[in-house]
C-alpha positions, 0 to 999 in steps of 0.5 A, spaced: 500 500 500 502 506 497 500 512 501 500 519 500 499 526 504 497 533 503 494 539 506 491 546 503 491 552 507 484 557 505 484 564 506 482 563 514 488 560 515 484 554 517 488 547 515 485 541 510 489 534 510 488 530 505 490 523 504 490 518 499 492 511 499 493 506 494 491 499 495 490 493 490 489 498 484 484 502 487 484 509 490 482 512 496 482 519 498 481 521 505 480 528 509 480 531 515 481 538 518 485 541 523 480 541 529 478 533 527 480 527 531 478 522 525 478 521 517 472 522 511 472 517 506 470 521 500 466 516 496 466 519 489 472 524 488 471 530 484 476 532 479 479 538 483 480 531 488 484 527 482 487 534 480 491 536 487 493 527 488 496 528 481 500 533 483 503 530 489 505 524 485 507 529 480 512 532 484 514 527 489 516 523 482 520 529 480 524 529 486 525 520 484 520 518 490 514 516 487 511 510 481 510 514 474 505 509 473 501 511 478 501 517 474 499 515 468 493 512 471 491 518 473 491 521 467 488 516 463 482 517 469 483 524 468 482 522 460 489 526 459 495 524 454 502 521 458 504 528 458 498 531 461 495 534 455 487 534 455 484 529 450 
């Protein structure tokens, strides 16, 4: 199993934890805010869901710690090229 974490500051200064992990082919993203002791599942991820876990694998493959495979099967879901061009 793979996991993956991030976190989005808003304007409040209000912090939202994200974490993805990949188990058996399947993804599964989780939230949580600051003041929260537990996780959400997010049962059907939205784009901008998809997007943002892209990006965290974009950049930790950049900086050789992470699989380029996971990320072009994101961007097939994401009905992108290899390169990240739209189809």
């Amino acid at each position: 199993m793979e996991r993956h974490e991030w976190h989005i500051t808003d304007s409040e200064e209000e912090h939202e934890y994200w974490r993805a992990n990949h188990h058996a082919g399947r993804w599964t993203i989780m939230t949580k805010s600051h003041s929260d002791d537990h996780w959400v599942t997010i049962k059907e991820p939205t784009t901008e869901h998809w997007e943002a876990l892209r990006e965290v694998l974009w950049k930790k493959y950049q900086r050789k710690r992470g699989n380029y495979k996971l990320i072009k099967k994101l961007d097939q879901k994401l009905g992108r090229t290899p390169d990240g061009q739209d189809l």
